[in-house]
N, CA and C of each residue as an Amber inpcrd file, in Angstrom:
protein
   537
 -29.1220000 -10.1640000   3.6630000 -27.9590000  -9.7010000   4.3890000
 -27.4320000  -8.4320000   3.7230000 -26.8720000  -7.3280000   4.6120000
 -26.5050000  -6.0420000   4.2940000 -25.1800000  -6.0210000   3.5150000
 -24.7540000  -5.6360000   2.0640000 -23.5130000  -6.1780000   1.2490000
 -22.8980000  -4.8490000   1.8140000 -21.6040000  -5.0540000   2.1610000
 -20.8860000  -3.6530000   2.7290000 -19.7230000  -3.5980000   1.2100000
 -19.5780000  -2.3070000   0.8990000 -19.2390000  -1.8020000   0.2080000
 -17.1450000  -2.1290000   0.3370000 -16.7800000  -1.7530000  -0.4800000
 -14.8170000  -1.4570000  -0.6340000 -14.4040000  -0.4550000   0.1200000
 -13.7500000  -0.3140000   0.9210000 -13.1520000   0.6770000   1.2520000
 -11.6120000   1.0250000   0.7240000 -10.9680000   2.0990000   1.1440000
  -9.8040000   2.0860000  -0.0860000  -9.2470000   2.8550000   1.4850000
  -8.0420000   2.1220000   1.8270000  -7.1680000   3.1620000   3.0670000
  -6.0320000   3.7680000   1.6820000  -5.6140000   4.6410000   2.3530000
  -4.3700000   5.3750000   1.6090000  -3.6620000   5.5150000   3.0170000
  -2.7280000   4.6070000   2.7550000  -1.2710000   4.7080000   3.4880000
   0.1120000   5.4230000   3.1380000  -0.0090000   6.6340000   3.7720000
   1.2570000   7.5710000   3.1600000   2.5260000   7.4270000   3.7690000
   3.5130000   7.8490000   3.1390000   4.9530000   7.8260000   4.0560000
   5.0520000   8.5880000   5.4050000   6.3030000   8.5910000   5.3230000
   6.7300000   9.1280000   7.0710000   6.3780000  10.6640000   7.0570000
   7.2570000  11.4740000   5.7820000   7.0700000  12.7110000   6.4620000
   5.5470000  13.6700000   6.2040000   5.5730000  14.5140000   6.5340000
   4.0660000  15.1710000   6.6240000   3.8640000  15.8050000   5.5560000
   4.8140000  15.7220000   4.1160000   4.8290000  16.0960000   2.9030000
   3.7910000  15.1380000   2.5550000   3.6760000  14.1500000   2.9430000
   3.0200000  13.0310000   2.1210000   1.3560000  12.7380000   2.6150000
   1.3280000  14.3700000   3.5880000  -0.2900000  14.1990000   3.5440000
  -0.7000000  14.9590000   2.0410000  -0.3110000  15.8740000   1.6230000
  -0.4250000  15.9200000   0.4240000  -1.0780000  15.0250000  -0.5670000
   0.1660000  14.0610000  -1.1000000   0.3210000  13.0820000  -1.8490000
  -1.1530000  12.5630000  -1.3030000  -1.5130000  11.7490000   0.2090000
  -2.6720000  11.1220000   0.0940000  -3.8150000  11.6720000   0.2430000
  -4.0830000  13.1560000   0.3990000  -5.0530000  14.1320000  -0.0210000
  -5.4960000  13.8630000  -1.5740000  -4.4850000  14.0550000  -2.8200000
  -4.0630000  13.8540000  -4.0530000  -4.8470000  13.0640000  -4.4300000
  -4.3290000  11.4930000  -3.5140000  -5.1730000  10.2000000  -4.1640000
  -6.1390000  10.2900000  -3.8340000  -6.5500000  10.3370000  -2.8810000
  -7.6980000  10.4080000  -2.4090000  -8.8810000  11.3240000  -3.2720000
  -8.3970000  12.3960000  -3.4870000  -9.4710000  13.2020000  -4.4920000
  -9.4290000  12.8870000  -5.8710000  -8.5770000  11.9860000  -6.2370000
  -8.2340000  11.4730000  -7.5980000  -8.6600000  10.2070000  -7.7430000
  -9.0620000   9.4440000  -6.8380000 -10.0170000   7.8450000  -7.1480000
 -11.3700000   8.2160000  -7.6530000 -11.2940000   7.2340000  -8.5720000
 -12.9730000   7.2390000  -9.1470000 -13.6430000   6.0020000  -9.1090000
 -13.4630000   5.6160000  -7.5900000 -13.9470000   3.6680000  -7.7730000
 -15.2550000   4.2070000  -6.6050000 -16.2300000   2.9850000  -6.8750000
 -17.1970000   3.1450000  -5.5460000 -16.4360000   3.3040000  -4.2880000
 -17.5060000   3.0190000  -3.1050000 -16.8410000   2.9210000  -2.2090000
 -16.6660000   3.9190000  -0.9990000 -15.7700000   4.0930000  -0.0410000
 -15.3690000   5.0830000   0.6760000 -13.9320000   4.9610000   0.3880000
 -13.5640000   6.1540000   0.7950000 -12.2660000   6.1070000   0.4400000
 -11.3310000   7.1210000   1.9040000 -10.5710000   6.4170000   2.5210000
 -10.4880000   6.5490000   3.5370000  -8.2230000   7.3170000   3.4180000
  -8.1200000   8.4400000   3.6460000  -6.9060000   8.7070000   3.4280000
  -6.8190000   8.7150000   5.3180000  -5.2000000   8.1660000   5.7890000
  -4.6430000   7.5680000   6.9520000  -3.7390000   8.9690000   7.2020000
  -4.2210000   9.8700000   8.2200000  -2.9160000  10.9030000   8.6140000
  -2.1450000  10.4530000   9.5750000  -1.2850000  10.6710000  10.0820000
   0.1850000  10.0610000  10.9810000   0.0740000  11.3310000  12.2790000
  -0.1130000  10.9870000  13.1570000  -0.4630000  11.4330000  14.5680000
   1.0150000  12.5930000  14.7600000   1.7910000  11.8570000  14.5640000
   3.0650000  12.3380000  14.5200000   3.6210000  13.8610000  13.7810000
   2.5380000  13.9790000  12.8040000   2.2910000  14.8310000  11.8900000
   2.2150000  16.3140000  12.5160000   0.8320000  15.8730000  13.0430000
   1.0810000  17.4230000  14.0330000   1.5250000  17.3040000  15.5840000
   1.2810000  16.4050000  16.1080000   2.0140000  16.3870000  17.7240000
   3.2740000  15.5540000  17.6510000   4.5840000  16.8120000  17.9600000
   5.7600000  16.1680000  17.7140000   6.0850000  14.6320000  19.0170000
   5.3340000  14.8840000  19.7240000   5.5470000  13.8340000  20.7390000
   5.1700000  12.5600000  20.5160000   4.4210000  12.1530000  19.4490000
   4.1000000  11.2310000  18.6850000   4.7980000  10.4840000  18.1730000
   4.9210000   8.7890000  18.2130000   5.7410000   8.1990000  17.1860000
   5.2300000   7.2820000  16.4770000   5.2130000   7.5750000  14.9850000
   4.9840000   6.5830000  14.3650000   4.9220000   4.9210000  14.5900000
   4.3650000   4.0970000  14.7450000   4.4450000   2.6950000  15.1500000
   3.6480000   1.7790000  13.9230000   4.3460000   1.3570000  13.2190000
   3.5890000   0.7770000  12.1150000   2.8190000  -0.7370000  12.4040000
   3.4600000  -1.2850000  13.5180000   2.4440000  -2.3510000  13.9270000
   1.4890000  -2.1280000  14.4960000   1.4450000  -0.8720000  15.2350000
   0.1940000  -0.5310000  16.3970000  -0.6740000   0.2220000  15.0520000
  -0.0660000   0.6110000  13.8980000  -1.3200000   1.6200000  13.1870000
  -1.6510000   0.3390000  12.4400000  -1.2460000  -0.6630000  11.7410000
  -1.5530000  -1.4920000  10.8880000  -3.1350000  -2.0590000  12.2660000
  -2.9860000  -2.2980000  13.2700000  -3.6120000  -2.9720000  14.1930000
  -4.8230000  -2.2180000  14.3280000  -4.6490000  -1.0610000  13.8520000
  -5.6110000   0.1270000  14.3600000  -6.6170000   0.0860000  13.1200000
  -5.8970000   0.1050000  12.1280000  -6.6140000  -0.0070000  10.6320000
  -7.1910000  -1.4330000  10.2710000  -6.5110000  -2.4620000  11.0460000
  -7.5560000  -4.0770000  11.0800000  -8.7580000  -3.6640000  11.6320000
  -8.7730000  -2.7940000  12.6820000 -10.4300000  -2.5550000  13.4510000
 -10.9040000  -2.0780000  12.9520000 -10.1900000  -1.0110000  12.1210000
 -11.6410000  -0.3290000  11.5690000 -11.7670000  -0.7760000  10.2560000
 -11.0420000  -1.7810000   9.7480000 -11.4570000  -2.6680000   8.7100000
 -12.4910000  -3.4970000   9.1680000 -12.6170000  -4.0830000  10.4750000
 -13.6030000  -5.2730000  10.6720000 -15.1640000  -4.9900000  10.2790000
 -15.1770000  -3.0470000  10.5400000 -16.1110000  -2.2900000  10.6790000
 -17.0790000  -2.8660000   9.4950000 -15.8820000  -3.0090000   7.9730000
 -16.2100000  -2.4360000   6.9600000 -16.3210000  -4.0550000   6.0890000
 -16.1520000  -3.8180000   4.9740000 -16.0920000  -4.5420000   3.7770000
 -15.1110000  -5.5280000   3.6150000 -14.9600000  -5.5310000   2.2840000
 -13.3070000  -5.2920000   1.8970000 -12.8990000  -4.3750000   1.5350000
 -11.4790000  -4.5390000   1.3820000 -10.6040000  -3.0040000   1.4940000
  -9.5950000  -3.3470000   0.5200000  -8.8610000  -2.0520000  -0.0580000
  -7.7730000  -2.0880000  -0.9490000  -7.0510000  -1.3900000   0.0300000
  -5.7610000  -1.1970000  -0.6210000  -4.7390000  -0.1120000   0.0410000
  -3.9860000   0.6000000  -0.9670000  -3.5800000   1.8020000  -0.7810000
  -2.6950000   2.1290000  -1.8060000  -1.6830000   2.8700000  -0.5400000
  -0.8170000   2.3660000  -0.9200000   0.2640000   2.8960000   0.5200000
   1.6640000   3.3100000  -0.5610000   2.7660000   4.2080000   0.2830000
   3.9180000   4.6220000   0.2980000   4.6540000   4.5380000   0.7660000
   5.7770000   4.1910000   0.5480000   7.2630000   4.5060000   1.6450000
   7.1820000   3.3540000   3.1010000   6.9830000   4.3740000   4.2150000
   6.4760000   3.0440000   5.3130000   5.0650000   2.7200000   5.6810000
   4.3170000   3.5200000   4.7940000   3.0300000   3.0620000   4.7420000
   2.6890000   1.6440000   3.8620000   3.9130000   0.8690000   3.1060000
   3.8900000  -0.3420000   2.5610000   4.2860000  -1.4220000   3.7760000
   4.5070000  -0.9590000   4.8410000   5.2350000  -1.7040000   5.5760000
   3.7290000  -2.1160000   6.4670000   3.3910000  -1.0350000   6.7080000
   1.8240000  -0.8540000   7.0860000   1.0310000  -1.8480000   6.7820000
   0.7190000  -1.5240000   5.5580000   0.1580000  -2.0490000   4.4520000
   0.3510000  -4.2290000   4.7260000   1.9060000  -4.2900000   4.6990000
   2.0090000  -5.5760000   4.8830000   1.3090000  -6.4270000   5.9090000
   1.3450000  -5.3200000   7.2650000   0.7320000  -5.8020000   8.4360000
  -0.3230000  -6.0790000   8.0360000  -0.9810000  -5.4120000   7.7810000
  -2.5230000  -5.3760000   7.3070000  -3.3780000  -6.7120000   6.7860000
  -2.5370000  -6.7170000   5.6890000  -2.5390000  -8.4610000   4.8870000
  -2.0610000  -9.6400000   5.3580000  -1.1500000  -9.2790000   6.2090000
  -0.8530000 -10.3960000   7.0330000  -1.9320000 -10.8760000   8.3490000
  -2.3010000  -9.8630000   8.3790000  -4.0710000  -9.8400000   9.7140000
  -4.7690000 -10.8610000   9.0060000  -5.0230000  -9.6100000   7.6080000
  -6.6490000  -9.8760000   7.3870000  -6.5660000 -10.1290000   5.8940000
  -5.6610000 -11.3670000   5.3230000  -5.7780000 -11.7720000   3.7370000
  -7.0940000 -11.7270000   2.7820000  -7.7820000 -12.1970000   3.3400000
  -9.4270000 -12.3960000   3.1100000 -10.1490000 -11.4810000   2.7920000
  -9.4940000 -10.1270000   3.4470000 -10.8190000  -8.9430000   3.7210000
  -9.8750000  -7.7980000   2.5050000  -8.7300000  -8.3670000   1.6850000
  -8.1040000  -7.4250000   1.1370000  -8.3260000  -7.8040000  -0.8270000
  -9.1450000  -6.9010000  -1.2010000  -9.6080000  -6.6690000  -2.6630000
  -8.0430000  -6.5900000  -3.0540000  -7.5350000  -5.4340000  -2.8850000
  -6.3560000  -5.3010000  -4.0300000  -5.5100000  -4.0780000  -3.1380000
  -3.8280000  -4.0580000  -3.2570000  -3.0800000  -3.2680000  -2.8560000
  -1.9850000  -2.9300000  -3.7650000  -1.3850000  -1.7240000  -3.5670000
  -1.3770000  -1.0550000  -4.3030000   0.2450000  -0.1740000  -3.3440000
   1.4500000  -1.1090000  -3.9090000   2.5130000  -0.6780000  -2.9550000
   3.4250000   0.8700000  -3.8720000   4.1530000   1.3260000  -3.5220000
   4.4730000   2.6450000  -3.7980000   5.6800000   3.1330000  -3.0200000
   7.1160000   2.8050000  -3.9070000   8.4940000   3.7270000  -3.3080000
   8.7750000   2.6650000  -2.2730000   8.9520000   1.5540000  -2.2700000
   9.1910000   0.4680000  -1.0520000  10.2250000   1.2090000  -0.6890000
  10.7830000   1.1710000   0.6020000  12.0270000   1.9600000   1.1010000
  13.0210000   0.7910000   1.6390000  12.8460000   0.0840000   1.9080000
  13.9430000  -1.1340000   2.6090000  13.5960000  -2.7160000   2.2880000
  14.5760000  -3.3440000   2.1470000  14.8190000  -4.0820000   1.6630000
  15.3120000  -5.2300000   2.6420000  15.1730000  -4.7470000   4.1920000
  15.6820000  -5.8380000   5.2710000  15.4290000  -7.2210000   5.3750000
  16.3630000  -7.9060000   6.3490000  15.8320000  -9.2550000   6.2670000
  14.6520000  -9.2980000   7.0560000  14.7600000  -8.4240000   8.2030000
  13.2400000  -7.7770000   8.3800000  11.9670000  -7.5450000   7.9420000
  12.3360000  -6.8510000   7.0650000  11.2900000  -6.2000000   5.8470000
  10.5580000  -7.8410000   4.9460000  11.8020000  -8.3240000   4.5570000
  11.2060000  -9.5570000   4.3780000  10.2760000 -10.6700000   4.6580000
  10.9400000 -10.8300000   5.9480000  10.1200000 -11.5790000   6.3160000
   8.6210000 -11.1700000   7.0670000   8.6530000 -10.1230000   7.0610000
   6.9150000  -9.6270000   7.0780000   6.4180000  -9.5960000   6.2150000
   6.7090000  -8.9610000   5.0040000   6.3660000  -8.8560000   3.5140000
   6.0360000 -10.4580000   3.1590000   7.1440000 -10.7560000   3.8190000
   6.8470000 -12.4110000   3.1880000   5.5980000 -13.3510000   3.5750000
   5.4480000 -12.8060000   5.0710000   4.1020000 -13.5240000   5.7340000
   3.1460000 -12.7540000   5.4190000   2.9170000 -12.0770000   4.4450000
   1.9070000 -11.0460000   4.0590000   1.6110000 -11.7600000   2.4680000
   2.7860000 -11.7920000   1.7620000   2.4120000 -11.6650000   0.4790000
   3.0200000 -12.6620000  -0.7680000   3.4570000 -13.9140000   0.3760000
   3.6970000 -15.2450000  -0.6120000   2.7620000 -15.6720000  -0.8670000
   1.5300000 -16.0870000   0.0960000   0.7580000 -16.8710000  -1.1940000
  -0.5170000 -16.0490000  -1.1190000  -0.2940000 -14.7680000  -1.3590000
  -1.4500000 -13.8080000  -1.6100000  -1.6470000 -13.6430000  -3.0450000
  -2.8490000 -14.0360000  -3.5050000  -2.7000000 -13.3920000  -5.4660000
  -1.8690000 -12.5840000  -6.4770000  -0.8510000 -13.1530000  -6.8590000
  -0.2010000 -11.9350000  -6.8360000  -1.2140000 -11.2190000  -8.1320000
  -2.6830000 -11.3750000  -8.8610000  -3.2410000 -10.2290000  -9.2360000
  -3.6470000  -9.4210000  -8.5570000  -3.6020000  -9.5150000  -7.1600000
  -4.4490000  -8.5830000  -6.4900000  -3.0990000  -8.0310000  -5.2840000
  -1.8500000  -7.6020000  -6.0210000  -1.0820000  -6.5970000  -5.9670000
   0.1890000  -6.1870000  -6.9100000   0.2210000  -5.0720000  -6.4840000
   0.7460000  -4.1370000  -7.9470000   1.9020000  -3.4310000  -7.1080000
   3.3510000  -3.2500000  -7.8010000   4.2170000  -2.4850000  -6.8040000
   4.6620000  -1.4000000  -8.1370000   4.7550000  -0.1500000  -7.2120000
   5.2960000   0.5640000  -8.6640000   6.9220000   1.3470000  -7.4570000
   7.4280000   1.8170000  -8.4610000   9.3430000   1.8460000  -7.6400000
   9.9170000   2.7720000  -8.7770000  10.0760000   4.3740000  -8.5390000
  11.0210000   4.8850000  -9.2370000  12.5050000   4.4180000  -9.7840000
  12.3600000   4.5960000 -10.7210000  14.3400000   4.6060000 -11.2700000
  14.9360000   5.3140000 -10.3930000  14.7690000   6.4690000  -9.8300000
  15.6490000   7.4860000  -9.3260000  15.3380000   7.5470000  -7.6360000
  14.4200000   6.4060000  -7.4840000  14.1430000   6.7260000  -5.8760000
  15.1450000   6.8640000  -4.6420000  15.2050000   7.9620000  -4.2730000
  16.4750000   7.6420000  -3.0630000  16.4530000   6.9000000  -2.0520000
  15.4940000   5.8280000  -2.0590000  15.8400000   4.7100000  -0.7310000
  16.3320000   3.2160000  -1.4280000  15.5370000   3.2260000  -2.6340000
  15.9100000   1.7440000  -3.6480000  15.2400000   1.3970000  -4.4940000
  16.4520000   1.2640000  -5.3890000  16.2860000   1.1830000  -6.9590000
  15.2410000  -0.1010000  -7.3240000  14.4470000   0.1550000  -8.4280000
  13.5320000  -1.1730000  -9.0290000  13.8340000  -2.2920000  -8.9300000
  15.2000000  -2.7130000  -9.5410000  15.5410000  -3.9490000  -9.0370000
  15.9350000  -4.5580000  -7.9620000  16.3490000  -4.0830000  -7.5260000
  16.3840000  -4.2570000  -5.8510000  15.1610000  -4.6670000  -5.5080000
  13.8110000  -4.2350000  -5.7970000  12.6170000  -4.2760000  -4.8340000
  12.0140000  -5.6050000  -5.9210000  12.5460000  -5.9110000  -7.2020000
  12.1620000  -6.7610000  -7.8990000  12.7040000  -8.3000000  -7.4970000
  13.9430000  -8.0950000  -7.0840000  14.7720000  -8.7300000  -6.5780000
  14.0730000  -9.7440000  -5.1310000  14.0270000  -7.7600000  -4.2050000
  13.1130000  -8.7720000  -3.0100000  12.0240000  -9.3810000  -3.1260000
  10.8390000  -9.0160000  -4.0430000   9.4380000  -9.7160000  -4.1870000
  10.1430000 -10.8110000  -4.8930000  10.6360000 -10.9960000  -5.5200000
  11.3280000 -12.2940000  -6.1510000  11.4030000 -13.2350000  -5.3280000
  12.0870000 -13.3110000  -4.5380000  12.0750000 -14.0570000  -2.8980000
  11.0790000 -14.2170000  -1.9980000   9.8240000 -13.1510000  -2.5960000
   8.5810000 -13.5490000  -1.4510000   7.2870000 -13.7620000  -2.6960000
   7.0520000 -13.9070000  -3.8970000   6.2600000 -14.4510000  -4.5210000
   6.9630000 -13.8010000  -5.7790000   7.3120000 -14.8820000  -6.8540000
   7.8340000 -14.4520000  -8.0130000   6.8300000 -14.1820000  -9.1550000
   5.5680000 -13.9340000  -8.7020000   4.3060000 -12.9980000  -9.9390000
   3.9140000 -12.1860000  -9.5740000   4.3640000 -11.5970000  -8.5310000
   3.8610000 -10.3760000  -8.0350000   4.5520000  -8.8520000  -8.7620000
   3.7500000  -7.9850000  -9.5090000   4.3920000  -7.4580000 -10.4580000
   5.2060000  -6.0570000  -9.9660000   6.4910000  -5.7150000 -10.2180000
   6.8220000  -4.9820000  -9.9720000   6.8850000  -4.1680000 -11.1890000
   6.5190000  -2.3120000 -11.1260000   6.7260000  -2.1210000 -12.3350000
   7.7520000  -0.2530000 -12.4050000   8.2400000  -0.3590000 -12.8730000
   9.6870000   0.6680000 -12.2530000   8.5740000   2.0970000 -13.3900000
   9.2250000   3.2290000 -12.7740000   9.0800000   4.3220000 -13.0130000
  10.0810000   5.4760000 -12.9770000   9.8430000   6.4220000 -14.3930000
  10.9100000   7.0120000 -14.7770000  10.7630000   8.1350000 -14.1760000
  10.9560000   8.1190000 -12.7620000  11.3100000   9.7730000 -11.9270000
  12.2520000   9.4970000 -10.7730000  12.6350000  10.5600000 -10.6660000
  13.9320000  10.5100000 -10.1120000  13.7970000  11.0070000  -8.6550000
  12.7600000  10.4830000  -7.4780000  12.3030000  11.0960000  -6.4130000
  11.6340000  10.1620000  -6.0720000  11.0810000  10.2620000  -5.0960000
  10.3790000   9.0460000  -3.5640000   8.7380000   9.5650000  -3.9550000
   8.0590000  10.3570000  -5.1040000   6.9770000  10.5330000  -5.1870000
   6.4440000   9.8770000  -6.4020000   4.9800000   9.5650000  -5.7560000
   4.2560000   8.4090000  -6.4820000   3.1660000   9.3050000  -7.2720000
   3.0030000  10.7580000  -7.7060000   1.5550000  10.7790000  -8.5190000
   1.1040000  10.1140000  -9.4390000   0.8760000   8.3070000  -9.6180000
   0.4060000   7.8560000 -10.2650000  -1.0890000   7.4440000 -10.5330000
  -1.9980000   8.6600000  -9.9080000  -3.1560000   8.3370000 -10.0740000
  -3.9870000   7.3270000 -10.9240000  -3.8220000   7.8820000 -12.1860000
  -4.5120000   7.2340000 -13.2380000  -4.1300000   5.7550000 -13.1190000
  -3.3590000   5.6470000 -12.6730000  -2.6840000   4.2880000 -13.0350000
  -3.4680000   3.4410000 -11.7720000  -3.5440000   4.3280000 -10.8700000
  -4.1200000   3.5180000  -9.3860000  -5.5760000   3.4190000  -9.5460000
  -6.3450000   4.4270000 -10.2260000  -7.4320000   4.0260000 -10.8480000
  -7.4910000   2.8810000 -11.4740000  -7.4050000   3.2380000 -12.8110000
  -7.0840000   1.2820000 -13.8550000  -7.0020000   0.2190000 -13.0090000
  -5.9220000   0.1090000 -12.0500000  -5.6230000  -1.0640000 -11.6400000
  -6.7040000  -1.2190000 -11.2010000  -7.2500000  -0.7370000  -9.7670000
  -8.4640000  -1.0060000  -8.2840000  -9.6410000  -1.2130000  -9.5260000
  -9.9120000  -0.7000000 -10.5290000 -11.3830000  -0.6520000 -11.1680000
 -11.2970000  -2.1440000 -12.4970000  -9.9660000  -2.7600000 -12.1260000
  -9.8310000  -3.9260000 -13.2130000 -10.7400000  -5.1130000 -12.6060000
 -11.1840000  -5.5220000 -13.6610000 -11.5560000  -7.0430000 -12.5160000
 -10.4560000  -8.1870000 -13.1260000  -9.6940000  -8.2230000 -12.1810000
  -8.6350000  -9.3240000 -12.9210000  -9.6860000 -10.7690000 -12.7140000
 -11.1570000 -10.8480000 -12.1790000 -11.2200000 -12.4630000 -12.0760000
 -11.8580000 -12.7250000 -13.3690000 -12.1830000 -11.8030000 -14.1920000
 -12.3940000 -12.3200000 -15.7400000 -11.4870000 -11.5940000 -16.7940000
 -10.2340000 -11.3130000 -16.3050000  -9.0090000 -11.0730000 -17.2770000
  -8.5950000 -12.2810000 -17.7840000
């Protein structure tokens, strides 16, 4: 039987600054694999609207295509991201959340049907000190309420941007099943 390889989506935030950012990661992973960066339609045709359930739905298909998959997402690309895992638990290696922006009872309870009894080794949240949508504890607070080992780990910049490459390397290339 044909072993299909990891794929890695990069889920970026809302605005079109953040094709950047997943250009960035994207040329900055050093794991096998394909590595697949997600642009936002919306980006260049203003008539476009973002829909994070219809793109999460869009990215299950072309997950079915494939392997398993990681994610490394941003902003409302974590929201994305949740959908995703909430599809397809099974087909998801490791994710990789970034600048959570809301904290709803909303937000929750998707997050929650996504990522209570998902491993919490096989996800990682990282959350500026200075982020302008919400502070570390806050987002420590909410995963607290939807799986209390799921690691949140705060960062000392004062902005909604994630260049934590290296770090997103390490993690995706760990094998936590013989840590």
């Amino acid at each position: 039987m044909l072993e299909l390889s990891v794929v890695t989506f990069i889920l970026p935030g809302y605005s079109p600054r953040n094709r950047e950012w997943a250009e960035e990661v994207a040329k900055s992973l050093k794991i096998s694999g394909e590595v697949r960066p997600i642009f936002w339609d919306h980006w260049t045709d203003p008539i476009q609207t973002l829909r994070p359930k219809e793109k999460a739905e869009l990215i299950v298909r072309l997950a079915s295509k494939k392997g398993q998959i990681n994610i490394i997402a941003k902003s409302v690309g974590t929201l994305i991201a949740a959908y995703i895992a909430r599809a397809i638990p099974d087909r998801i290696e490791k994710v990789v959340l970034c600048g959570v922006p809301s904290t709803s009872l909303m937000r929750q309870k998707i997050f929650g049907d996504a990522f209570s009894n998902f491993p919490p080794e096989k996800i990682i949240v990282y959350q500026n000190d200075g982020d302008p949508f919400k502070k570390p504890d806050e987002i420590k607070t909410f995963f607290s309420k939807i799986n209390t080992n799921i690691k949140v780990i705060a960062k000392p910049r004062r902005d909604h941007n994630y260049p934590y490459y290296e770090e997103f390397n390490a993690y995706l290339t760990s094998d936590f099943r013989t840590a």
